[in-house]
Each structure stands twice: as structure tokens, then as C-alpha cells.
N, CA, C and O atoms as a GROMACS GRO file, in nm:
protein
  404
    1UNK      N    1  10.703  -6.295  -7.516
    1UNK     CA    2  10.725  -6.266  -7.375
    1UNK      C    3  10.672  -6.126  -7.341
    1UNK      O    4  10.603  -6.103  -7.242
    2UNK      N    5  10.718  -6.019  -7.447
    2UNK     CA    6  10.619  -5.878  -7.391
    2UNK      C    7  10.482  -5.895  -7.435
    2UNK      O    8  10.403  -5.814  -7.385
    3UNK      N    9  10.445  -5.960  -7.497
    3UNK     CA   10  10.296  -5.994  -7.515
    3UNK      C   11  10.224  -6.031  -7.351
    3UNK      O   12  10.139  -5.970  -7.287
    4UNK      N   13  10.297  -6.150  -7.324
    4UNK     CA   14  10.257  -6.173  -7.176
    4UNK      C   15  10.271  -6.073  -7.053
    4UNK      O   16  10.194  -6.051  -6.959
    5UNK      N   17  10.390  -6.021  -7.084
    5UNK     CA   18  10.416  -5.918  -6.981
    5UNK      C   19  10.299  -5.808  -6.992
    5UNK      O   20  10.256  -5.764  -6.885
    6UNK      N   21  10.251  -5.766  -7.097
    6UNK     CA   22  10.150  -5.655  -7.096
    6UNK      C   23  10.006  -5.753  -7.086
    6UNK      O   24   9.925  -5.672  -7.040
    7UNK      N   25   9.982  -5.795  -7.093
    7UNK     CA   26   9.872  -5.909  -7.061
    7UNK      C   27   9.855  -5.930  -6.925
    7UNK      O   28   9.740  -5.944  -6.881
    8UNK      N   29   9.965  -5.934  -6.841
    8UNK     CA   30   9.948  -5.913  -6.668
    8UNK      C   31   9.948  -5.792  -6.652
    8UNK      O   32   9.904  -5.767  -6.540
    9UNK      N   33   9.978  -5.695  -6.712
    9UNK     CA   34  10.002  -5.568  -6.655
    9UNK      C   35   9.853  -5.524  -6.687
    9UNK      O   36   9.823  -5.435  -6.607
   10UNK      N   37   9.764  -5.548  -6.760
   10UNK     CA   38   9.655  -5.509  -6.796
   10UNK      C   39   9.529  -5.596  -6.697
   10UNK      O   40   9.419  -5.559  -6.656
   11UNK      N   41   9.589  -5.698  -6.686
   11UNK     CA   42   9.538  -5.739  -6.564
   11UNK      C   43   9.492  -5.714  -6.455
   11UNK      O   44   9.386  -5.702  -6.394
   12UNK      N   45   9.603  -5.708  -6.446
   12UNK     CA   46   9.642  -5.608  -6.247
   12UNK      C   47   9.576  -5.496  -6.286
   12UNK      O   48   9.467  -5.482  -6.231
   13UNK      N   49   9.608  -5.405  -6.368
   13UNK     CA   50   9.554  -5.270  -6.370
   13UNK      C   51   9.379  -5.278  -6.328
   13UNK      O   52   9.320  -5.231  -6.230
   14UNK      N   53   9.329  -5.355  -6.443
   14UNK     CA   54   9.146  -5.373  -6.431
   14UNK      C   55   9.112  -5.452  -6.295
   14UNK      O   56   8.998  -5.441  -6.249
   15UNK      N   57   9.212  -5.535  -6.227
   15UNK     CA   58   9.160  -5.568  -6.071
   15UNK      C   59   9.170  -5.456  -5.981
   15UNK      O   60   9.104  -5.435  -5.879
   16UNK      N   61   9.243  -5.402  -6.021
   16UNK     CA   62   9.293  -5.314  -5.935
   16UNK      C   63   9.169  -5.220  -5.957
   16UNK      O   64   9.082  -5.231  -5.871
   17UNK      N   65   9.147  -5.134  -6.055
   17UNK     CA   66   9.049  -5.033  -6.112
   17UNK      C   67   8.910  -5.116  -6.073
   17UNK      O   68   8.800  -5.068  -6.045
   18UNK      N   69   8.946  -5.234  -6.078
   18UNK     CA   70   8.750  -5.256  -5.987
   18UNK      C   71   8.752  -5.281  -5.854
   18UNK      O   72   8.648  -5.252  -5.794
   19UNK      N   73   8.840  -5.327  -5.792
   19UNK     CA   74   8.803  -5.283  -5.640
   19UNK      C   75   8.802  -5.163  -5.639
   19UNK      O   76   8.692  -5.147  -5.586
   20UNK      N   77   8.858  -5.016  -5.665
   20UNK     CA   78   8.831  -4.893  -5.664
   20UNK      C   79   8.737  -4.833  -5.679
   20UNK      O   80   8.710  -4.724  -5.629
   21UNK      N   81   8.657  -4.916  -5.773
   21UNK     CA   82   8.537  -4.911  -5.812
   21UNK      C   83   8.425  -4.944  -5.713
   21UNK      O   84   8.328  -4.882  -5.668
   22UNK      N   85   8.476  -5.067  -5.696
   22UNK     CA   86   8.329  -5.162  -5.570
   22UNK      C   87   8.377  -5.079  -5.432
   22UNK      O   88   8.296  -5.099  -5.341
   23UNK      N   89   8.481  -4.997  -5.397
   23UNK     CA   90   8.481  -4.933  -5.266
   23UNK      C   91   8.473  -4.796  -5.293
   23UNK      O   92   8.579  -4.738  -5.269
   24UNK      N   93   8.406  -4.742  -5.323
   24UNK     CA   94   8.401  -4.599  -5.388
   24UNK      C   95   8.296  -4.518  -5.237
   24UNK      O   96   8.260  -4.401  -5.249
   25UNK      N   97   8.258  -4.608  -5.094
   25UNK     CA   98   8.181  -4.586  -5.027
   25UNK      C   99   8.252  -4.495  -4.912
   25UNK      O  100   8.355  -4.545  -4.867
   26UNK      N  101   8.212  -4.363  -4.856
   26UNK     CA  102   8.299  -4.306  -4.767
   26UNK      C  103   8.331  -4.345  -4.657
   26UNK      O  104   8.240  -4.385  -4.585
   27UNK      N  105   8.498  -4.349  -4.594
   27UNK     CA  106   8.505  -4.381  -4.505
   27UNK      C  107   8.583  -4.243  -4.429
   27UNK      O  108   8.638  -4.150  -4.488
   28UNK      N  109   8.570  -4.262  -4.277
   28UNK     CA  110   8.624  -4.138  -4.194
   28UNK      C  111   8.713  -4.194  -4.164
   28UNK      O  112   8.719  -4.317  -4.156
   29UNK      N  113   8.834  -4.088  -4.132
   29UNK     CA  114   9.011  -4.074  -4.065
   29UNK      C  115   8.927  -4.011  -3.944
   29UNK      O  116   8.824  -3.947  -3.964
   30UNK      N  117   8.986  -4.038  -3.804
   30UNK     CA  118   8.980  -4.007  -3.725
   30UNK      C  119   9.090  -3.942  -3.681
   30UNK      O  120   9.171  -4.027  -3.643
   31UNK      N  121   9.153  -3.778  -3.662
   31UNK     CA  122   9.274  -3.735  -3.611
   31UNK      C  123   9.271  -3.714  -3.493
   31UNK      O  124   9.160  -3.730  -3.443
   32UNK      N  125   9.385  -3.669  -3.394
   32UNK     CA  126   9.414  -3.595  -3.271
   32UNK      C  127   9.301  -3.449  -3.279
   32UNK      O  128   9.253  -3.396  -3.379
   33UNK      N  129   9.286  -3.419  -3.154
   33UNK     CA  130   9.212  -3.274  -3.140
   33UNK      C  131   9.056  -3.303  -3.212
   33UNK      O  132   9.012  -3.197  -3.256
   34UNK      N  133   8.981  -3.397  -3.230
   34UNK     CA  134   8.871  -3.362  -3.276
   34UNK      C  135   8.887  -3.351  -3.481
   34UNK      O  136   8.794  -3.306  -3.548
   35UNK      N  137   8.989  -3.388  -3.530
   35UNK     CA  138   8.953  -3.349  -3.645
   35UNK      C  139   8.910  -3.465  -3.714
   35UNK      O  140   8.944  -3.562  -3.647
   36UNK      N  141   8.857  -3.497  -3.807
   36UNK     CA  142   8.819  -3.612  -3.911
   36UNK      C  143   8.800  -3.545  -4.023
   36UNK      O  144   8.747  -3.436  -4.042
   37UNK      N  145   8.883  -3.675  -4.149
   37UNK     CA  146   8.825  -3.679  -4.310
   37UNK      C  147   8.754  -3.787  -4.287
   37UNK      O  148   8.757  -3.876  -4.202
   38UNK      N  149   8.663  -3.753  -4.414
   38UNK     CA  150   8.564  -3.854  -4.509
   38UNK      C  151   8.625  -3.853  -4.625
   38UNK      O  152   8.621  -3.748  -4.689
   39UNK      N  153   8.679  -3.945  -4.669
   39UNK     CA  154   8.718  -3.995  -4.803
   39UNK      C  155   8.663  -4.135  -4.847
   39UNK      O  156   8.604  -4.216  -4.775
   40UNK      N  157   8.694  -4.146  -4.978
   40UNK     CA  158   8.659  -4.291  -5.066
   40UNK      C  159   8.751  -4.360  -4.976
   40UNK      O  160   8.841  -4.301  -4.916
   41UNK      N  161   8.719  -4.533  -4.965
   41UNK     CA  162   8.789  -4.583  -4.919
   41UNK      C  163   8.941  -4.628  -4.979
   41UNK      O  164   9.044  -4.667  -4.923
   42UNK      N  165   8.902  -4.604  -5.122
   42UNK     CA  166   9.027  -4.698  -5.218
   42UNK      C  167   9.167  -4.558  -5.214
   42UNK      O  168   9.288  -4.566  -5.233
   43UNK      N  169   9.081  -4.446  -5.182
   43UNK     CA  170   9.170  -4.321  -5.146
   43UNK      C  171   9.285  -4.353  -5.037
   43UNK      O  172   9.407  -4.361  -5.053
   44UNK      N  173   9.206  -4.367  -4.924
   44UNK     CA  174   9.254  -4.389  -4.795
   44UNK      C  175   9.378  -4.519  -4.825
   44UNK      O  176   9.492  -4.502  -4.780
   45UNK      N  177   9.346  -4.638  -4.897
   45UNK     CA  178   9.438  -4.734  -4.874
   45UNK      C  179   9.525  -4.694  -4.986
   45UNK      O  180   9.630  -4.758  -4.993
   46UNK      N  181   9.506  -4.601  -5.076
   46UNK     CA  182   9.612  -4.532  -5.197
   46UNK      C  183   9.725  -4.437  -5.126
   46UNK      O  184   9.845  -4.420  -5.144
   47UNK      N  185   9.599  -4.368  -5.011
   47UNK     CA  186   9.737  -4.304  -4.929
   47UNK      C  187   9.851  -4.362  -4.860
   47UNK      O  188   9.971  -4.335  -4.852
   48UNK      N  189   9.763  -4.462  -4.805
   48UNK     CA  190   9.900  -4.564  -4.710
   48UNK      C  191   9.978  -4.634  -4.765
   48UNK      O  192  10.083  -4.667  -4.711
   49UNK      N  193   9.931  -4.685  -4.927
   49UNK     CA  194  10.026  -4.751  -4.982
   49UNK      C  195  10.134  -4.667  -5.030
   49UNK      O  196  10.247  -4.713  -5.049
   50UNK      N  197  10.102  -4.537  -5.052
   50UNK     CA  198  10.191  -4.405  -5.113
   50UNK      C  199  10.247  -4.386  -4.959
   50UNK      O  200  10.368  -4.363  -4.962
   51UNK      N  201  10.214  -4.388  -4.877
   51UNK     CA  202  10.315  -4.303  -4.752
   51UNK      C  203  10.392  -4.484  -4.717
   51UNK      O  204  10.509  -4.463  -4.685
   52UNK      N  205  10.374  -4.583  -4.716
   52UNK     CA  206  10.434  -4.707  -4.693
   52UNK      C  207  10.524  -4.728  -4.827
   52UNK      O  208  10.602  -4.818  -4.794
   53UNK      N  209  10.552  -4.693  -4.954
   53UNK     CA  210  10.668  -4.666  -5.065
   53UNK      C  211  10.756  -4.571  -4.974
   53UNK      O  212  10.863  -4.578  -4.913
   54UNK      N  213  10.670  -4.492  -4.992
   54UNK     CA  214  10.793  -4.315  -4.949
   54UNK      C  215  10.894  -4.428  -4.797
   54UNK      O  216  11.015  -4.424  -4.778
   55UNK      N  217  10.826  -4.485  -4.742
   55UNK     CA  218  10.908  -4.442  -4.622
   55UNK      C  219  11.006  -4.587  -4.675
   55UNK      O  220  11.113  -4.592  -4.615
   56UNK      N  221  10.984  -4.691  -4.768
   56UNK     CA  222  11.039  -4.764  -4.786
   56UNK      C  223  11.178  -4.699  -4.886
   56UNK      O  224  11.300  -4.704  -4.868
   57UNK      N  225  11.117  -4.656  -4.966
   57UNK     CA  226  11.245  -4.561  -5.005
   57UNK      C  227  11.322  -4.462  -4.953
   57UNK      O  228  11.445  -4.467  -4.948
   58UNK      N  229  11.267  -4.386  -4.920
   58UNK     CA  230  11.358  -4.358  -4.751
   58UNK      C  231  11.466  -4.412  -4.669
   58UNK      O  232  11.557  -4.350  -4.615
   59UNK      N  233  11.441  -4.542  -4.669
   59UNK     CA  234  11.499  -4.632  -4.572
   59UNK      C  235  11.630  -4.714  -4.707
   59UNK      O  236  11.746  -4.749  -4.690
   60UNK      N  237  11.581  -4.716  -4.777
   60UNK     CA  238  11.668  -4.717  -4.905
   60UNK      C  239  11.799  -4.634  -4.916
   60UNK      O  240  11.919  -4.641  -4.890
   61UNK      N  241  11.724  -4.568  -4.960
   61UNK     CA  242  11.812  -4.450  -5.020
   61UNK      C  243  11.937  -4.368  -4.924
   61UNK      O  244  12.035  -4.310  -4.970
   62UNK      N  245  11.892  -4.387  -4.757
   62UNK     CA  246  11.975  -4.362  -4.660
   62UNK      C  247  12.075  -4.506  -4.650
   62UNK      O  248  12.178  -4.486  -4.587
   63UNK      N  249  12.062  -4.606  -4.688
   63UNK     CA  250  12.143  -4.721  -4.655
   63UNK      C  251  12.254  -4.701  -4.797
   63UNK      O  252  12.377  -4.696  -4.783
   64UNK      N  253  12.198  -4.693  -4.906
   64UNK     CA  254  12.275  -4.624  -5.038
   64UNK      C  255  12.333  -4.577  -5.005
   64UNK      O  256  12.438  -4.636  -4.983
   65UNK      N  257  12.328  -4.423  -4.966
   65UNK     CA  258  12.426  -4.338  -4.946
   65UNK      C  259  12.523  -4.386  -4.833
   65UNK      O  260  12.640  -4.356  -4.856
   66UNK      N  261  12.505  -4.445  -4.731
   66UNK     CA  262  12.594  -4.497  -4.645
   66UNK      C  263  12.675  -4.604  -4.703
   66UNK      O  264  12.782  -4.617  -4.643
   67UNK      N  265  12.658  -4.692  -4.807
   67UNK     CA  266  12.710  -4.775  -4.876
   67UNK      C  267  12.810  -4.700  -4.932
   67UNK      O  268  12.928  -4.732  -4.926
   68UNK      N  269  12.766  -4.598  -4.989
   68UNK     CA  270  12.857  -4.522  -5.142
   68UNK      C  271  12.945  -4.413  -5.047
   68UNK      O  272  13.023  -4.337  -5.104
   69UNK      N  273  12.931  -4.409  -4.916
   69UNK     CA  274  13.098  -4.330  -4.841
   69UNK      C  275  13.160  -4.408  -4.819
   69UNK      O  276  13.282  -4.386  -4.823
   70UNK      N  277  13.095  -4.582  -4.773
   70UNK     CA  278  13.213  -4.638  -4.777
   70UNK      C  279  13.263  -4.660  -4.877
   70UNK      O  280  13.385  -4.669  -4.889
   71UNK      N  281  13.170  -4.674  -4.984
   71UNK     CA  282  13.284  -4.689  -5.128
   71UNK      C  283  13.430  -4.615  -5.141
   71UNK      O  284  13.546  -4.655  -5.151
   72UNK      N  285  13.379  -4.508  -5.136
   72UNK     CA  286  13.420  -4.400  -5.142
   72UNK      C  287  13.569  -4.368  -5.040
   72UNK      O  288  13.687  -4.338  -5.061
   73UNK      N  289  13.503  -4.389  -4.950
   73UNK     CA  290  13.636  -4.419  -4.816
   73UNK      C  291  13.761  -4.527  -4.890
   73UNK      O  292  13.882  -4.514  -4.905
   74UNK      N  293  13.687  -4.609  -4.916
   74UNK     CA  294  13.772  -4.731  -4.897
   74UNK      C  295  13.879  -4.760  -5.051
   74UNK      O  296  13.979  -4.831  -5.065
   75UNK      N  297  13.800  -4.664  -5.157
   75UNK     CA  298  13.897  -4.654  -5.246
   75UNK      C  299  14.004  -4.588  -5.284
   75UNK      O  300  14.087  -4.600  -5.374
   76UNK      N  301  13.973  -4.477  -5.153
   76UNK     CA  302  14.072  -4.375  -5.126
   76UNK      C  303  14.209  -4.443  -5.053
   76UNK      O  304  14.331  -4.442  -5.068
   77UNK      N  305  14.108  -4.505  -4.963
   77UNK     CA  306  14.242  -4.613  -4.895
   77UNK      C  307  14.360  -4.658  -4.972
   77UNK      O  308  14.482  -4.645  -4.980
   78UNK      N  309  14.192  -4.756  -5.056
   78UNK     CA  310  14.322  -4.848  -5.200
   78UNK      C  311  14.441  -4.725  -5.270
   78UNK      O  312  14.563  -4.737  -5.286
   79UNK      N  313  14.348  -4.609  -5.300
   79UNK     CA  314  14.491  -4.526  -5.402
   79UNK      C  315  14.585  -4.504  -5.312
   79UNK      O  316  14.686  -4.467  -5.370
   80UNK      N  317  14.603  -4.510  -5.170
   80UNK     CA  318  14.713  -4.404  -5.128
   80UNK      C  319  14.809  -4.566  -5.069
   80UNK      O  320  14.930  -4.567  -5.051
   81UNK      N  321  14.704  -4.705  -5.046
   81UNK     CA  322  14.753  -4.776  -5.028
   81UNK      C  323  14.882  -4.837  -5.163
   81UNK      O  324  14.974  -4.917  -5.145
   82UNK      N  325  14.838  -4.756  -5.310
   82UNK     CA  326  14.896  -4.816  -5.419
   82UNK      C  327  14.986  -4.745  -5.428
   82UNK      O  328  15.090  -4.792  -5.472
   83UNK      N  329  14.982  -4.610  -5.390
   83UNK     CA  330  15.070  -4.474  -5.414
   83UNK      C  331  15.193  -4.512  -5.285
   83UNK      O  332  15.310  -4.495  -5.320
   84UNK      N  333  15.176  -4.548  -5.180
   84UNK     CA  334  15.307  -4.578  -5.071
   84UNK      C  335  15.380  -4.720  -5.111
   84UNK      O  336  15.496  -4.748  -5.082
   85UNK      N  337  15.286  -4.807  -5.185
   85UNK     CA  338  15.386  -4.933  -5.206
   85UNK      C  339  15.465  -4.885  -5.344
   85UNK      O  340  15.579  -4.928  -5.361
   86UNK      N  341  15.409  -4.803  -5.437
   86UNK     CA  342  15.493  -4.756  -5.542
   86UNK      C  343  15.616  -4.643  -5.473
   86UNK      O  344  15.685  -4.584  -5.556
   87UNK      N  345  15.628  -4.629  -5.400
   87UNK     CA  346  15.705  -4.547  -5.348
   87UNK      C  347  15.810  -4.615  -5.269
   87UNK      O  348  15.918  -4.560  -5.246
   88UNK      N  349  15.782  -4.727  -5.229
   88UNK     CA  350  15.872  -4.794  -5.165
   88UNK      C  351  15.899  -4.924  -5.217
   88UNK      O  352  15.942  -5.020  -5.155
   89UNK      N  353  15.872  -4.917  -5.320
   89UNK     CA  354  15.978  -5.034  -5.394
   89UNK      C  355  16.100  -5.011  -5.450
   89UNK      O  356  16.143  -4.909  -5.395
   90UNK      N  357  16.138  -5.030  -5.487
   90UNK     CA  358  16.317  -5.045  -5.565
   90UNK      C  359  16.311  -5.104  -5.673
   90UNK      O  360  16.260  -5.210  -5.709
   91UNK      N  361  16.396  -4.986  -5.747
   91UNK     CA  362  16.326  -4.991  -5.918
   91UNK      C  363  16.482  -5.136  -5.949
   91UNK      O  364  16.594  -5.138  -5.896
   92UNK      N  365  16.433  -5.214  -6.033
   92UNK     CA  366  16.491  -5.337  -6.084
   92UNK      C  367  16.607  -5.305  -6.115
   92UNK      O  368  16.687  -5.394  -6.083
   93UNK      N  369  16.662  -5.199  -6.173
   93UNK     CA  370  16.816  -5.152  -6.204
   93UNK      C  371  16.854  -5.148  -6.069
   93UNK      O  372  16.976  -5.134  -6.071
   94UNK      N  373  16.822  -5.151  -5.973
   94UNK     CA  374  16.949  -5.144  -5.875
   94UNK      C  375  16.934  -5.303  -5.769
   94UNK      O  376  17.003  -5.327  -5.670
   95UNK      N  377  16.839  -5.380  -5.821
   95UNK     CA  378  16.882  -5.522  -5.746
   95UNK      C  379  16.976  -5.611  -5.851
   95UNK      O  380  16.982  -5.626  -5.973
   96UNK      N  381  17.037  -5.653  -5.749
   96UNK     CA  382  17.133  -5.752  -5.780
   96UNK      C  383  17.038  -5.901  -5.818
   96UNK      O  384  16.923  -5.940  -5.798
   97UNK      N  385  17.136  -5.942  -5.868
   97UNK     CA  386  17.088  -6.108  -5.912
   97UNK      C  387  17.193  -6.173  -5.821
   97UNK      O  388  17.306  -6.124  -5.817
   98UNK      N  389  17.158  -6.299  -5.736
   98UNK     CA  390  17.220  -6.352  -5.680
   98UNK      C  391  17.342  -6.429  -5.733
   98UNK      O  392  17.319  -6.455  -5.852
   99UNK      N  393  17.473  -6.481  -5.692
   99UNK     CA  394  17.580  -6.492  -5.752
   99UNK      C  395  17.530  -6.644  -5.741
   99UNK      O  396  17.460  -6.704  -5.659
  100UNK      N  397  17.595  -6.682  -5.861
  100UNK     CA  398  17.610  -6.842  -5.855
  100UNK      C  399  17.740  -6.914  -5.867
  100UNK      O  400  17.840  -6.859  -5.915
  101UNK      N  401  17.739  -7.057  -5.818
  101UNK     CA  402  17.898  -7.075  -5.873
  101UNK      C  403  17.876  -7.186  -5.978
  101UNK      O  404  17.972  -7.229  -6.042
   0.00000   0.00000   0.00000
């Protein structure tokens, strides 16, 4: 099974490394104000795939942390919810057993 697994991974890598290859031709960014790059093209779509991760993790990592206060919230709840019912029970030495006849 890791035989295969590195067998695709070597795969992908050399497809990958030859389109990089066959687009190696410059292309221009057009910015605001007059500015432009000329870069390789396989650059340009390396950048967007790198700024399209970042912002996906981003969007991650803020939903995480909103997950883990509520964790956080809500287990606080549970202890103080465990800490008032231990407090208000009645310890077994002082209930009665019902009388029978």
C-alpha cells in the first residue's frame, strides 16, 4: 500500500513539474495605477493556488477557534452544573427508608 501511495505521489509530482515546464512562457498581471508584472505563467497560477490555501485556512482556523470557546464555555457550564447538583443533594445517612407493614 505505501508502495502505491508513493507511486501516485511521484506521479502527480512529474505532471505537475511538466506543465511547469511546457508553461515556462511570460505572462503579465495587470494592477491598479498603471502597474504590471511579467512572470512565468506556472508562477502566476502557484501564486493563486498559494493565496486560495491561505485564505482557505483562514476560514478554517477562525471557525476552530470559535468551535473551541464553545467547548470551552460549555464545559464550564457542565463543572459548575456538577458542582450545584453535588451540593444539593442529601447525603444517604440522613434519608429515611420508607416504613413497611
Amino acid at each position: 500500500m505505501r508502495a502505491l501511495m508513493w507511486f501516485f505521489r511521484l506521479l502527480l509530482f512529474f505532471l505537475l513539474f511538466g506543465f511547469a515546464v511546457k508553461n515556462d512562457h511570460l505572462a503579465s498581471l495587470y494592477f491598479f495605477f498603471g502597474s504590471e508584472w511579467h512572470l512565468p505563467l506556472v508562477f502566476i497560477i502557484l501564486i493563486a493556488f498559494a493565496a486560495g490555501a491561505l485564505l482557505g485556512m483562514t476560514a478554517t482556523f477562525a471557525s476552530l477557534l470559535r468551535q473551541r470557546r464553545e467547548i470551552s464555555r460549555l464545559r464550564k457550564q457542565l463543572e459548575r452544573a456538577g458542582r450545584d447538583r453535588a451540593e444539593s443533594t442529601v447525603p444517604a445517612a440522613e434519608v429515611q427508608a420508607p416504613e413497611t407493614l
